[in-house]
VOMIKOL-109110 format. One line per 8 residues: for each residue x, y, z of C-alpha. Coordinates in steps of 0.02 Angstrom, whole numbers, plus 50000, padded with zeros to 5 digits. Example, Ala and Ser with C-alpha at 12.3 -4.5 7.8 and 13.67 -1.06 7.14 Angstrom:
50615:49775:50390  50684:49947:50357
***
This chain:
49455:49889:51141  49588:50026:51197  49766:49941:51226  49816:49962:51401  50010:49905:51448  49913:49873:51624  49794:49958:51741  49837:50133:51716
49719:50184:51883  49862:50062:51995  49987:50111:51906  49960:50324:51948  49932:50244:52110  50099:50158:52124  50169:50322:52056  50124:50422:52174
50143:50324:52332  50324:50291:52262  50446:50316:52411  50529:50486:52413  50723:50468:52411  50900:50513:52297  50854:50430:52155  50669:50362:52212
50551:50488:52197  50432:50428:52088  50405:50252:52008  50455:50213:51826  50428:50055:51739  50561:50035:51597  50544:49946:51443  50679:49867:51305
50626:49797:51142  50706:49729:50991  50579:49751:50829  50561:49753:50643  50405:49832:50564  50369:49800:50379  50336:49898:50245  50164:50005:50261
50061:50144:50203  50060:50215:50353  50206:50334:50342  50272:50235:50498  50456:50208:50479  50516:50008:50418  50643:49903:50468  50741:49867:50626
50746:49971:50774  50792:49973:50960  50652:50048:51103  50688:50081:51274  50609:50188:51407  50497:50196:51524  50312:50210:51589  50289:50340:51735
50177:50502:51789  50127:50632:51655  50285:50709:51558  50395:50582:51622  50558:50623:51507  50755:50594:51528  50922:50507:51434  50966:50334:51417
51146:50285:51433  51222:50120:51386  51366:50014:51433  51524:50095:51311  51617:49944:51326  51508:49851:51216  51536:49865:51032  51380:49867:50950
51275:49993:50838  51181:50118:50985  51244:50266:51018  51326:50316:51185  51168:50415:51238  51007:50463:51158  50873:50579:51249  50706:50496:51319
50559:50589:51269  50368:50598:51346  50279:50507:51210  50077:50529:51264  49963:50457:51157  49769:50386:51181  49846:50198:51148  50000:50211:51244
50016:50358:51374  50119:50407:51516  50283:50350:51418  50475:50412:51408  50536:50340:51244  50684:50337:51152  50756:50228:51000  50884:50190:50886
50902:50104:50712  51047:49974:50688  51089:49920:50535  51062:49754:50569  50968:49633:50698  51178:49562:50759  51231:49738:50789  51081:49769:50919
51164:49810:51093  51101:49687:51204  51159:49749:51392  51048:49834:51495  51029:50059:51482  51039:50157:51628  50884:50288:51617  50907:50451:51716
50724:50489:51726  50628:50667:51773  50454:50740:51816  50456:50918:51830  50586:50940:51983  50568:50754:52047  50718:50626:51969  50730:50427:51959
50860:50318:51900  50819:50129:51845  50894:50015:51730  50823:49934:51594  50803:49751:51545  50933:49669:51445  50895:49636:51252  50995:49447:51292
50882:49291:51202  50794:49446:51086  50755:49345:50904  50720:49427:50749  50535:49378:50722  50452:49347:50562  50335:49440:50457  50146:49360:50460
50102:49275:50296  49959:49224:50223  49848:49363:50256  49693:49346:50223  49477:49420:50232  49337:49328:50226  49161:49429:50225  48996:49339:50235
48894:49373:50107  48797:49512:50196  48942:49615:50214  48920:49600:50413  49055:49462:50480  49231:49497:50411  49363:49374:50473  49548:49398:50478
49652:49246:50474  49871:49239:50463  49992:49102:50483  50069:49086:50652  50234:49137:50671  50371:49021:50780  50422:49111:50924  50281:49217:50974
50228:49223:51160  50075:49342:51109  49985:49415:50969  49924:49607:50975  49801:49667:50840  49797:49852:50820  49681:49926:50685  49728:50126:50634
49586:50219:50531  49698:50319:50356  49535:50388:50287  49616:50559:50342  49770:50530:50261  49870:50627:50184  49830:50797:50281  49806:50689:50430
49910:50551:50525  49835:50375:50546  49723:50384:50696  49735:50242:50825  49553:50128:50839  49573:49998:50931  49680:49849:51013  49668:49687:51058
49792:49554:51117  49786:49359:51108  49909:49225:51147  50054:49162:51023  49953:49042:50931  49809:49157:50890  49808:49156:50683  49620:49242:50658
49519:49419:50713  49352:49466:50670  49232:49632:50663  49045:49594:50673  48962:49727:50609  48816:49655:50690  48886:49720:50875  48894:49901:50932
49098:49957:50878  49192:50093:50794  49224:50017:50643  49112:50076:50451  49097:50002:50313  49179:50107:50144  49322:50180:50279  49512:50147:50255
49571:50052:50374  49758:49959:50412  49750:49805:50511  49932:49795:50625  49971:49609:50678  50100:49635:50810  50197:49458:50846  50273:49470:51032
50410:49357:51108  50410:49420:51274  50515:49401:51441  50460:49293:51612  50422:49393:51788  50410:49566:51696  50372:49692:51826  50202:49760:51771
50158:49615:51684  50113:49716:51539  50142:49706:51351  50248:49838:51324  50359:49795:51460  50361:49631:51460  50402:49612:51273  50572:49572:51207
50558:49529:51017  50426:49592:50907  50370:49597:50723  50247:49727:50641  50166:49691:50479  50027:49809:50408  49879:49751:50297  49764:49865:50222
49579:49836:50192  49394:49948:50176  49253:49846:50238  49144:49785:50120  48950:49816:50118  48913:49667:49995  49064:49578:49960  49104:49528:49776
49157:49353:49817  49143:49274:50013  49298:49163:49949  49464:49210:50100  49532:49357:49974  49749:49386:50022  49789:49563:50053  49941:49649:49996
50066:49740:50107  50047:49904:50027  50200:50015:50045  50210:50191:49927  50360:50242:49831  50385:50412:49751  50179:50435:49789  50129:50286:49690
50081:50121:49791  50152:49958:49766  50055:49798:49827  50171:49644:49879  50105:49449:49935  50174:49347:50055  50053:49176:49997  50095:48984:50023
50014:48924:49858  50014:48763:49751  49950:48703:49580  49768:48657:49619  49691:48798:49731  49610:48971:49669  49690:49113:49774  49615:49264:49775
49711:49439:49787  49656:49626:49772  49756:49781:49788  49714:49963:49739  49627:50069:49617  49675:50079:49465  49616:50085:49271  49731:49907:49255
49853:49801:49340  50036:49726:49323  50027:49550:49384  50218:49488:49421  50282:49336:49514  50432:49351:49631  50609:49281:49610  50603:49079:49612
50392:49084:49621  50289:48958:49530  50209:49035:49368  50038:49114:49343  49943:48978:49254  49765:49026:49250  49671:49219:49289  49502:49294:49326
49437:49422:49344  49281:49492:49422  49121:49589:49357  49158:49785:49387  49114:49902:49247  49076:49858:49113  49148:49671:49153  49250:49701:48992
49461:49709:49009  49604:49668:48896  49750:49552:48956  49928:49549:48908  50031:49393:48934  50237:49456:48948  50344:49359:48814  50497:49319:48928
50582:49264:48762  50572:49415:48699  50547:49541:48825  50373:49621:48759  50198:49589:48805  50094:49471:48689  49974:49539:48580  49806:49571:48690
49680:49466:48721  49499:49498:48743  49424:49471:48907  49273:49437:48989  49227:49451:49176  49185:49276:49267  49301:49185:49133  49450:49091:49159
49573:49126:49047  49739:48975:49031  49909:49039:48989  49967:48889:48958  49811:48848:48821  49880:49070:48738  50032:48971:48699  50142:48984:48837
50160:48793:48898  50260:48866:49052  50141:48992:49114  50178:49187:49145  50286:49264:49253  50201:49433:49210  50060:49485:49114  49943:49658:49123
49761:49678:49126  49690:49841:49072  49502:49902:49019  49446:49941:49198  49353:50108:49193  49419:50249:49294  49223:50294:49287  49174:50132:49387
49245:50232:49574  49314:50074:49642  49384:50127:49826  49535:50157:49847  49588:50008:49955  49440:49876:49963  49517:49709:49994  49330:49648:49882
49338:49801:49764  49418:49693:49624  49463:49522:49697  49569:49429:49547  49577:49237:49550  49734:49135:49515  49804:48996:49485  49981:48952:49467
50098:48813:49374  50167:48726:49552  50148:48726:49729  50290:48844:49802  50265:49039:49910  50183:49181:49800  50311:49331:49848  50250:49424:49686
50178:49610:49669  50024:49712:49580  50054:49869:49527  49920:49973:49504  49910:50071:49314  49816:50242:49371  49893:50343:49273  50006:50319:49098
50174:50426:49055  50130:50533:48904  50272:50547:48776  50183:50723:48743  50119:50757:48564  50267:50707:48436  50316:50797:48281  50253:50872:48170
50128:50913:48304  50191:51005:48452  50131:51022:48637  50098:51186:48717  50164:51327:48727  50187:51294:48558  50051:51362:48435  50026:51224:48266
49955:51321:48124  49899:51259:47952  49767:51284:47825  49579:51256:47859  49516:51072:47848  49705:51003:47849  49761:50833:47923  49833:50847:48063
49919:50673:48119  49920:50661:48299  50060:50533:48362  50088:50500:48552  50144:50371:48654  50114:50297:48841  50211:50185:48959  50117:50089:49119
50189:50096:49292  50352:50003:49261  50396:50098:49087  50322:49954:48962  50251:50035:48816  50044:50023:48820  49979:49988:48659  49817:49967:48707
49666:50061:48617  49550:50049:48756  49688:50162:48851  49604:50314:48731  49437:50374:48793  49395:50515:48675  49478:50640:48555  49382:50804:48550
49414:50990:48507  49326:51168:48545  49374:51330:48484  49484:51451:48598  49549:51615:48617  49707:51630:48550  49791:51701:48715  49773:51636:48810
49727:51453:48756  49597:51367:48854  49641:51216:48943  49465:51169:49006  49380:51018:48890  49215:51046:48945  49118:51077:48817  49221:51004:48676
49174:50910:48520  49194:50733:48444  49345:50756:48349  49312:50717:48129  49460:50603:48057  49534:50600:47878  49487:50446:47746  49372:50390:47897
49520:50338:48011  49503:50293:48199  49646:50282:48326  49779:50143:48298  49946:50083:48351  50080:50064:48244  50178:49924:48309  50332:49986:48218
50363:50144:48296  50275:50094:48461  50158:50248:48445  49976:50299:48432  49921:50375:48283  49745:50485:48252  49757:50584:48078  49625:50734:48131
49531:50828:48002  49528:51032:48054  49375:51115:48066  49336:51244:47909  49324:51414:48015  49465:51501:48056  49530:51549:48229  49603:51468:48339
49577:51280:48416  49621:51156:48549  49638:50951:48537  49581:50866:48677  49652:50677:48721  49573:50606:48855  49651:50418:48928  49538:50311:49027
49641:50347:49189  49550:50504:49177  49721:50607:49103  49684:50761:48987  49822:50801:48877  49790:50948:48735  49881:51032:48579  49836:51200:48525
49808:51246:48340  49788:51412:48218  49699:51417:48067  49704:51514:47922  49623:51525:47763
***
């Protein structure tokens, strides 16, 4: 369903029949709305902001001016610009960002309006009785077991007069914008949305969507009665989610508010939880996870995880006592695993599960791709985050062994002892084997050096050694046994985030 402010066929109508005059000669509809939009994936701008304008004919476009006498954060002027777009056309728009929701100017803008040669001057609505509305919580999708009936459901938010549900389609992303799907709007105390794959629609299952839940206070006797105009307050909070065609678990899974920084995505909960439920939550891709509560959050008591892969994964309880994760733990899909039974009688506040195979193509933002069950020490509000681990931070090859350009020679069949280390998402050293896929080796050219590993061969190993950790210096170590022709050679280490890191050898008799 395409949002429509109101009847766009009336409104040209109105337009057009507008009485001809000084400052009448066409008829513009202005709007003036306090908002906050959370954090999003969307590359659509966060925080507070100010929006004021107005609806009229095609290229409607002109400046706003407000009352100087009032100390606040807008700016004396600020142009109004035709903003068309297939969800909202026929708009003048203009904005500004205050720094904070009591520096808003509140009085009404005067809007010099024009349309080619034709000018109009209105004023807008005052911003008086605007609130600074909430964020929706408790987010969450429930599939049916065919994959056909997905269900959105929130917690209501005090305050709203209406609830707007956009959805935007990011499969295109990033050499595309977010493309606008669909709209719908409900009244305040609507806390649920579904898609029934069942009926005719736009939506496919395996696509990247971003649901928008738009929470509305609006004005009385706004003239159009339509959204846009008639709303005073509003909140914007963005979920992400792919459709699932057979959903891992039909248990309500919470979605993440997904927000990138620098690039890499970070997934944060907004969930009321206490110390008897199972709550699900699933972010991102990723080869592992960092699992961390937020400031003054009940504890992580109990995980687990789901069957993808292999079903095998490694978990690492953080030692708040003394800042390092716990040695790892074995772990199984489909069992639950008690922090408090490891040894730590107050729960986690962090821990890290690893082992998930880059190889098993989980999509990049199915709310069932990897569903992970908690449970937590207390009842209290789940504020924590997941970072996704898809990719480590190589310490590059350390001496004696030296990355390229650099060219390591030595004498046929010599050891040479490979040390490296790696660091997850939030710099904690990884000490992880699993986190080594394969160490292989192919001869080369000697100039240049080839960089391709297709091809290359199970590396040999000195005294029969495998990889390892040494604990002491925080570093992998693989002792690896040269071949016994001479020429020249390249070492291949491959991660399980898919990373290809290589050292390049010469060997002489």
């Amino acid at each position: 369903m395409q949002f429509k402010p109101w009847t766009w066929a009336s409104f040209a109508a109105a337009a057009l029949m507008a009485p001809t005059g000084a400052f009448a000669q066409f008829a513009a509809f202005p709007f003036h709305t306090f908002e906050v939009r959370g954090p999003n994936s969307l590359n659509f701008g966060r925080g507070p902001r100010v929006e004021l304008g107005a609806f009229g004919p095609d290229g409607i476009s002109g400046t706003a001016t407000r009352d100087g006498t009032e100390s606040c954060d807008g700016p004396l002027s600020l142009p109004i610009n035709n903003l068309g777009s297939s969800n909202i056309p026929r708009q003048g728009y203009g904005r500004y960002f205050p720094s904070s929701f009591s520096s808003i100017c509140t009085r009404s803008w005067r809007l010099t309006l024009n349309v080619g040669a034709l000018q109009t001057v209105v004023d807008t609505q005052d911003l008086i009785g605007a609130q600074l509305l909430p964020f929706v919580s408790n987010n969450s999708l429930t599939s049916s077991s065919d994959g056909k009936v997905h269900t959105f459901n929130w917690s209501a938010v005090p305050g709203a007069k209406s609830v707007t549900v956009q959805i935007w389609d990011r499969s295109q992303m990033p050499s595309q914008p977010a493309q606008f799907v669909s709209a719908q709007s409900f009244s305040g105390t609507t806390t649920n949305f579904g898609i029934d794959l069942n009926q005719p629609g736009p939506y496919v299952t395996g696509r990247a969507y971003t649901l928008e839940v738009l929470q509305v206070d609006e004005r009385v006797n706004a003239v159009p009665s339509g959204e846009y105009v008639k709303a005073l307050s509003r909140s914007r909070t963005y979920f992400d989610f792919t459709l699932p065609s057979v959903p891992l678990t039909t248990a309500p899974v919470f979605l993440p508010i997904v927000e990138y920084i620098q690039g890499d995505p970070t997934y944060t909960f907004t969930v009321t939880v206490d110390a008897v439920g199972t709550f699900w939550i699933d972010p991102d891709f990723a080869v592992g996870y960092i699992y961390q509560t937020g400031a003054g959050n009940p504890n992580f008591r109990t995980v687990r995880l789901p069957n993808v892969g292999d079903g095998r994964y490694v978990i690492e309880a953080f030692d708040g006592a003394t800042g390092q994760y716990a040695s790892p733990i074995a772990a199984v899909a489909g069992q639950t695993y008690d922090f408090i039974a490891l040894g730590f009688p107050q729960g986690v506040s962090k821990f890290r599960v690893k082992g998930i195979e880059a190889s098993a193509g989980l999509d990049a933002s199915n709310p069932g791709a990897f569903p992970t069950a908690l449970q937590f020490t207390s009842a209290g509000t789940f504020t924590g985050t997941m970072i996704p681990i898809t990719k480590y931070a190589f310490s590059g090859f350390l001496p004696p062994i030296n990355v390229p350009p650099t060219v390591n020679t030595g004498p046929l069949g010599r050891s040479f002892p490979l040390k490296w280390a790696l660091a997850d998402a939030q710099g904690a050293a990884v000490r992880d084997l699993g986190a080594v896929k394969s160490i292989t080796y192919k001869p080369s050219a000697c100039a240049p050096f080839t960089t391709d590993p297709t091809g290359a061969l199970p590396a040999q190993t000195t005294g029969g050694s495998q990889v390892r950790f040494d604990p002491s210096s925080q570093q992998y170590v693989y002792n690896w046994k040269s071949p016994s022709t001479p020429g020249c050679y390249v070492v291949f280490l491959t991660l399980d985030s898919g990373q290809v890191f290589n050292a390049n050898a010469m060997l002489t008799h």
